[in-house]
VEXDREN-2710 file (C-alpha; in Angstrom, 1 decimal):
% VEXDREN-2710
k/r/px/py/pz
1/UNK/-4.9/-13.2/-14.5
2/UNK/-4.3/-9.8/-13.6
3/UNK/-1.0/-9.6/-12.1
4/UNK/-2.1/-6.8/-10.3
5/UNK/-5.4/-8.8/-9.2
6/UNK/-3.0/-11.6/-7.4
7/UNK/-1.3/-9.2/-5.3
8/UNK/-4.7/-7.3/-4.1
9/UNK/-6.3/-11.2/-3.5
10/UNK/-2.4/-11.9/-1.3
11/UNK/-4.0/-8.8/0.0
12/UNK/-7.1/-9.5/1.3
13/UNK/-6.0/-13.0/2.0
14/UNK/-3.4/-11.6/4.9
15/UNK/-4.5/-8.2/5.8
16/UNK/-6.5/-9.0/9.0
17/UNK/-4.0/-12.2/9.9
18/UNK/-0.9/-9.7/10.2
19/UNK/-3.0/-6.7/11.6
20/UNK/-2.1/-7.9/15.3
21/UNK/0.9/-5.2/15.4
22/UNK/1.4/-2.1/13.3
23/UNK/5.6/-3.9/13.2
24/UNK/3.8/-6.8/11.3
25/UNK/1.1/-5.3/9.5
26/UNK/3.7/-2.4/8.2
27/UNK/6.4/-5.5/6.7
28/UNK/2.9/-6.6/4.7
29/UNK/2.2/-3.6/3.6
30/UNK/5.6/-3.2/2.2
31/UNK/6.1/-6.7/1.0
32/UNK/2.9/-5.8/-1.4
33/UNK/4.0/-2.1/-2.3
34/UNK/7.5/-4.0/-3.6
35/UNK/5.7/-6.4/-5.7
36/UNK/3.7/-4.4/-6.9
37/UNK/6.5/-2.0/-8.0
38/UNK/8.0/-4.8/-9.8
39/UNK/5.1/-5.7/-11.3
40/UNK/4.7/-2.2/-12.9
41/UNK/8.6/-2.0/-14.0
42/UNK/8.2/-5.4/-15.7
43/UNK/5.1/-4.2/-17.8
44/UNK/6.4/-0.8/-19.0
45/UNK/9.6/-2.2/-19.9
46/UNK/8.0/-4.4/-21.9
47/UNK/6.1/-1.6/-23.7
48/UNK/9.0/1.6/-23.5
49/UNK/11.9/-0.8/-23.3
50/UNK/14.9/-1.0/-20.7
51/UNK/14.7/1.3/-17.5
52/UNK/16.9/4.3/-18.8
53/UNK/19.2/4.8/-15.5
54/UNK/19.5/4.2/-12.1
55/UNK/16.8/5.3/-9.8
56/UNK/14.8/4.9/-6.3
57/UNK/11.2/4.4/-5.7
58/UNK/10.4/5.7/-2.5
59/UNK/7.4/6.0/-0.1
60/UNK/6.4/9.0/1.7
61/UNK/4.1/10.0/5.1
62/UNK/2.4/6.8/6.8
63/UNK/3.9/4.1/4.6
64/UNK/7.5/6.0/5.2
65/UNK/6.9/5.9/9.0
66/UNK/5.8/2.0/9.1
67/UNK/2.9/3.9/10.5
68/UNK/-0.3/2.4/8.0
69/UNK/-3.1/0.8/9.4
70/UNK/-5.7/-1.7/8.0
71/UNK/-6.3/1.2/4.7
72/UNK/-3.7/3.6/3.4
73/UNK/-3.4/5.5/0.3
74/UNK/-0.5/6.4/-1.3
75/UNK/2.5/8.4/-0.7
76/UNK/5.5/8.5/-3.4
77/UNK/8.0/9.6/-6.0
78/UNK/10.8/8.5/-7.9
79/UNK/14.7/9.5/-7.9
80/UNK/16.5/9.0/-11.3
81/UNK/20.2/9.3/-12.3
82/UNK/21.1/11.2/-15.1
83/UNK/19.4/14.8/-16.8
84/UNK/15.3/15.1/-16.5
85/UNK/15.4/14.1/-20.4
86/UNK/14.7/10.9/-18.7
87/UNK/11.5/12.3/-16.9
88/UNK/9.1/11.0/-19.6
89/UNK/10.0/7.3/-19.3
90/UNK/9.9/7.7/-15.4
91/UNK/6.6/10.0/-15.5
92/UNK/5.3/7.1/-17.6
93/UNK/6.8/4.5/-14.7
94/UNK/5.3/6.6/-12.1
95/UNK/2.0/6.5/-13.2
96/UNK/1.4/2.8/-14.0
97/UNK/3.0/2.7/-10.3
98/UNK/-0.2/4.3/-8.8
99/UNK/-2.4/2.2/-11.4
100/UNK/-1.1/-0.6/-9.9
101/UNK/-0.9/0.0/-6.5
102/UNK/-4.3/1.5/-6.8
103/UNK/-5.7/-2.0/-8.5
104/UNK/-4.4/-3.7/-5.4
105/UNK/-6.5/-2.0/-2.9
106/UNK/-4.3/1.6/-2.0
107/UNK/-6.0/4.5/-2.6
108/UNK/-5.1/7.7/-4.9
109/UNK/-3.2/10.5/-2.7
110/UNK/-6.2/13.3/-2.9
111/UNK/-3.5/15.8/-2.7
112/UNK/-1.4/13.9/-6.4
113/UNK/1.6/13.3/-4.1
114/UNK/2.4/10.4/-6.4
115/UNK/5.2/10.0/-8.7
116/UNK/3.0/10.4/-11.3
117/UNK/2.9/13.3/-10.6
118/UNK/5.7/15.9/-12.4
119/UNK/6.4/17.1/-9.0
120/UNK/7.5/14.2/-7.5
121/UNK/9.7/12.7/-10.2
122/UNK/12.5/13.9/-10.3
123/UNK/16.3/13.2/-11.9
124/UNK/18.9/13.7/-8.8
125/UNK/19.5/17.7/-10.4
126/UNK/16.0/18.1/-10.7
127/UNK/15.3/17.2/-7.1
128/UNK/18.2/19.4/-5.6
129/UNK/16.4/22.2/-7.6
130/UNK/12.8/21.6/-6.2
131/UNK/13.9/21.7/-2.7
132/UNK/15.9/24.6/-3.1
133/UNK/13.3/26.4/-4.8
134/UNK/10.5/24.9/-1.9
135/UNK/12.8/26.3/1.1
136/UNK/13.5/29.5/-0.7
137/UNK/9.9/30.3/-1.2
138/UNK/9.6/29.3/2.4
139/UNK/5.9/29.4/2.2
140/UNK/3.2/27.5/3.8
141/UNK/2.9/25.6/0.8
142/UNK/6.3/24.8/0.3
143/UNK/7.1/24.0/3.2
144/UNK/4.3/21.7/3.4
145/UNK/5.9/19.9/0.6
146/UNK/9.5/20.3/2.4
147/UNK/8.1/18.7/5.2
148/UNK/6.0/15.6/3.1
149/UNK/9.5/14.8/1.5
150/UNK/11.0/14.5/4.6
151/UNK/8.9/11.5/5.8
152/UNK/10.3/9.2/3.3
153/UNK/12.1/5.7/2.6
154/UNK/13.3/4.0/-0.5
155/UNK/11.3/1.1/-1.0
156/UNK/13.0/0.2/-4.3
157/UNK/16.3/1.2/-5.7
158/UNK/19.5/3.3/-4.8
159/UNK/18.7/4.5/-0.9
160/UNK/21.8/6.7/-1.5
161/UNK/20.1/8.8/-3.9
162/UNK/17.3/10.0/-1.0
163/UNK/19.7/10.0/1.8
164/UNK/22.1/12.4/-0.2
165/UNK/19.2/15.0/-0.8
166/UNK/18.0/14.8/2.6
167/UNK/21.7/15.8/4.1
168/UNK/22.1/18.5/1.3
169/UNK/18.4/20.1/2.9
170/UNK/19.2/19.9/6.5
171/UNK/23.0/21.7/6.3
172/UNK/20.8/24.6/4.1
173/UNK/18.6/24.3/7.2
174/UNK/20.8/25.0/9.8
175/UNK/22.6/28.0/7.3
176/UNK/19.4/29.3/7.9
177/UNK/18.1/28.3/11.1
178/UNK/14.7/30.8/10.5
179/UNK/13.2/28.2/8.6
180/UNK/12.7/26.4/11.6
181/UNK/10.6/28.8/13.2
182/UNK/8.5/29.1/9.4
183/UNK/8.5/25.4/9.5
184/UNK/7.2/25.6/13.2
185/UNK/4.5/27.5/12.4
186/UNK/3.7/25.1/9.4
187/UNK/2.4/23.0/12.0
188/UNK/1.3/25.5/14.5
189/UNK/-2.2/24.8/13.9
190/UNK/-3.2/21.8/15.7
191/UNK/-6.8/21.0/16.1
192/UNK/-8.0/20.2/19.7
193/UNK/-9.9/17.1/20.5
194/UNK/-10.5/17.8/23.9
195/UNK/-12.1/20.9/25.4
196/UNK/-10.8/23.2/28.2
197/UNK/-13.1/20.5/30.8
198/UNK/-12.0/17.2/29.7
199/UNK/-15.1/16.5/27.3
200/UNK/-14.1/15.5/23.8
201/UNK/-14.7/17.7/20.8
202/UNK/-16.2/15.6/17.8
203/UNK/-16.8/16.8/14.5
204/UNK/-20.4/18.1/14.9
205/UNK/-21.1/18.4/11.0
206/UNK/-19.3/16.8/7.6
207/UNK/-19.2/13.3/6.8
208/UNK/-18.9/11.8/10.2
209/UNK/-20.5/13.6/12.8
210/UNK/-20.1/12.5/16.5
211/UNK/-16.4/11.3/14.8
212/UNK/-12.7/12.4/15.9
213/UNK/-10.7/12.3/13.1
214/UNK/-7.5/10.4/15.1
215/UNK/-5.3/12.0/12.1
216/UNK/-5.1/15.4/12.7
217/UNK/-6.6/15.8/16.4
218/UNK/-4.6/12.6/17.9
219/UNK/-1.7/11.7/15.5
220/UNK/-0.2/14.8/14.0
221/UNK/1.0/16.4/17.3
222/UNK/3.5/13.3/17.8
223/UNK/4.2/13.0/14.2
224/UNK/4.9/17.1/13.4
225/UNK/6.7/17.4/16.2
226/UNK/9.0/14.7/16.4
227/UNK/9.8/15.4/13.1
228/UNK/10.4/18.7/13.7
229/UNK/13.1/18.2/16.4
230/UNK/14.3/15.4/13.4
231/UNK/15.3/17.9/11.2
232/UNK/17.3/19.9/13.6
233/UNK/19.0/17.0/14.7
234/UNK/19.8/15.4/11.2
235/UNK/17.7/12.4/12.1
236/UNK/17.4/10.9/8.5
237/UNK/14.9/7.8/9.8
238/UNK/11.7/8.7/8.8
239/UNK/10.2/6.3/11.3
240/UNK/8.2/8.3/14.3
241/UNK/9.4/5.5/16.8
242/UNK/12.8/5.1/15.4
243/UNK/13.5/8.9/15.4
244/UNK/12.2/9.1/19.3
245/UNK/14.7/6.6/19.9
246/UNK/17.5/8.5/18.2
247/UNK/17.3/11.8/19.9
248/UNK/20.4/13.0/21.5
249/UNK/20.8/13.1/25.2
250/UNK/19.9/16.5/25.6
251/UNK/16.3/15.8/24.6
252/UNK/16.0/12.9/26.6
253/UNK/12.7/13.9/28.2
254/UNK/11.4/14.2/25.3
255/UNK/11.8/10.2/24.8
256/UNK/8.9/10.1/27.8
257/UNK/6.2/10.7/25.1
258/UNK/7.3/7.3/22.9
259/UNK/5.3/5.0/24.8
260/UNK/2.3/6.8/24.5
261/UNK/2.1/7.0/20.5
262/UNK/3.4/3.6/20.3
263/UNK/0.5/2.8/22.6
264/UNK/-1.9/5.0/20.2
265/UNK/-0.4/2.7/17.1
266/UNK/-1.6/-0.1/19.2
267/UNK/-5.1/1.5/20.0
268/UNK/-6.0/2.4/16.5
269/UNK/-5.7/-1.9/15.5
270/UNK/-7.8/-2.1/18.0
271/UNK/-10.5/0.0/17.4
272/UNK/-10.2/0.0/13.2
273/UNK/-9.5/-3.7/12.7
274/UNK/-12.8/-3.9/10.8
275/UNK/-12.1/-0.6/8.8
276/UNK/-14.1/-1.2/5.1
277/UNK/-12.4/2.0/3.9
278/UNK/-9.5/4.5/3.6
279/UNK/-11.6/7.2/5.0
280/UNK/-12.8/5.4/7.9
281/UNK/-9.4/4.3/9.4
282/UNK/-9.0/7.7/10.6
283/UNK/-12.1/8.4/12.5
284/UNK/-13.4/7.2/16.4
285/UNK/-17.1/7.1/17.0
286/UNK/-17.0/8.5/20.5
287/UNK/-19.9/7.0/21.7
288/UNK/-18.8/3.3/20.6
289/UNK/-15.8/3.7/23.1
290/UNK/-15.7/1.8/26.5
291/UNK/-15.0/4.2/29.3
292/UNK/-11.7/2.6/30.1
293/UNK/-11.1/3.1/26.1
294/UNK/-11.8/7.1/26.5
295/UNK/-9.8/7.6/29.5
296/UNK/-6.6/6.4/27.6
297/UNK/-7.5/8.0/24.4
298/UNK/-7.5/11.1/26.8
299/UNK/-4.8/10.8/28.5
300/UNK/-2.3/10.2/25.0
301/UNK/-4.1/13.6/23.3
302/UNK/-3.2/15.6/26.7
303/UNK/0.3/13.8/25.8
304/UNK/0.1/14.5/22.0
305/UNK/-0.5/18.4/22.7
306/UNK/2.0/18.7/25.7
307/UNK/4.6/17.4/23.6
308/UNK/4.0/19.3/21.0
309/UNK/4.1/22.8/23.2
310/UNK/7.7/21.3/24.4
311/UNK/8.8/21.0/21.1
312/UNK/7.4/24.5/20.0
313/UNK/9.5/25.9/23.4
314/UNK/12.8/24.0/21.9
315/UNK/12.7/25.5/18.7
316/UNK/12.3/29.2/19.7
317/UNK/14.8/28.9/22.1
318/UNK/17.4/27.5/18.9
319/UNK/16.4/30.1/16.6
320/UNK/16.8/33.0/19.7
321/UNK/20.1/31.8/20.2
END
């Protein structure tokens, strides 16, 4: 059989018995990402022989964060020792990677943020180049990517490798301490969910009318700006709930704001346990809500967007001074 098959049937098998806590669910999802890993290592060394150097595999946005739910797609890259004549093997690596991980049930990053992907494969020189050339350019692009790379974790491999480039980033960050009002306004967009009288604000056309997509209206105001005030603390963790926990006394009252997305990780199980699909994971029918349900969806948006104007206070004041 397959290999790949087994591991999307140890899948489907477990999905919905360790979907009881994103803690649980996210050690699943990781336990399958690793195999799967393995799995593709194993066949293109049997095809390309012997992996040519040192490297890490490492996992990028949701699956960085511990933060998938039922359905992710995927987010990754590869680190490898030694010059980028390497890059072929590893581009070759990278790509029956996403086969694989596609085969067992994770969908293909729309965006090619895969280590398929010449971008995001990388020899330890080739990466200290990208991200100098991404903060250089300092555009909204760039720092896009800046910020994408930032959520990560090695899931396979030398950790060192990533946690060396990271440090290397945030001292050129605070060289420049301007790029954190560019990056700032990299996120400065966030789209309401609720209107100036309480009501919600669903999607009224697209794919899922009478739908809030929980990504960008309810999620990314936590998730930008705790990573945000991560980066100007040198908080390496890429976990949201990790790096809340970490900030330093001085932003204590901004640790107020944990229980609430930890409550929203909870929510999300709860309303998307019987997600069919990628896509649908990240949208709430309004009208299938209990009122008690709406009320504390409410009340952690009103959350989300306070804490995000906070941090956007914290870093003007740092870049004024």
């Amino acid at each position: 059989m397959n290999p790949y098959l087994k591991i999307r049937q140890l899948r489907e098998k477990g999905i919905y018995k360790f979907s009881h806590g994103h803690r649980t669910l996210n050690h699943f999802h990781d336990q399958l990402m690793k195999k799967t890993v393995q799995v593709a290592i194993e066949k293109v060394e049997s095809e390309f022989g012997p992996v040519p150097a040192l490297f890490a595999f490492f996992t990028m946005g949701s699956a960085a964060r511990s933060e998938q739910s039922i359905w992710s797609d995927q987010d990754h890259g590869l680190i490898f020792a030694g010059n980028e004549q390497e890059k072929p093997y590893f581009l070759q690596l990278g790509t029956e990677i996403s086969k694989g991980l596609h085969e067992v049930g994770y969908e293909y990053c729309d965006g090619n943020v895969m280590a398929s992907n010449m971008k995001w494969c990388h020899s330890i020189g080739g990466w200290e180049k990208q991200l100098t050339e991404w903060l250089d350019e300092a555009s909204w692009e760039s720092l896009r990517y800046f910020t994408t790379f930032f959520d990560s974790r090695v899931l396979l491999g030398e950790e060192g490798y990533l946690r060396s480039l990271k440090e290397t980033s945030i001292s050129r960050l605070n060289e420049e301490s301007f790029l954190y009002s560019r990056l700032l306004e990299n996120i400065s967009h966030v789209k309401k969910g609720i209107g100036v009288l309480g009501q919600f604000l669903p999607d009224i056309y697209g794919k899922k009318p009478g739908h809030l997509n929980s990504k960008d209206t309810i999620f990314f105001p936590y998730v930008n700006s705790i990573r945000l005030l991560a980066l100007k603390e040198a908080i390496l963790d890429p976990s949201t709930i990790n790096r809340f926990e970490k900030l330093p006394l001085h932003l204590s009252h901004i640790k107020s704001y944990q229980s609430h997305f930890e409550r929203l990780l909870e929510l999300r199980l709860l309303l998307k346990r019987n997600a069919t699909n990628y896509e649908d994971v990240h949208y709430v029918k309004i009208d299938s809500l209990s009122k008690f349900e709406k009320q504390e969806l409410k009340q952690i948006m009103k959350k989300g967007y306070k804490l995000f104007n906070e941090t956007k206070e914290i870093i003007l004041k740092g870049c004024r001074s």
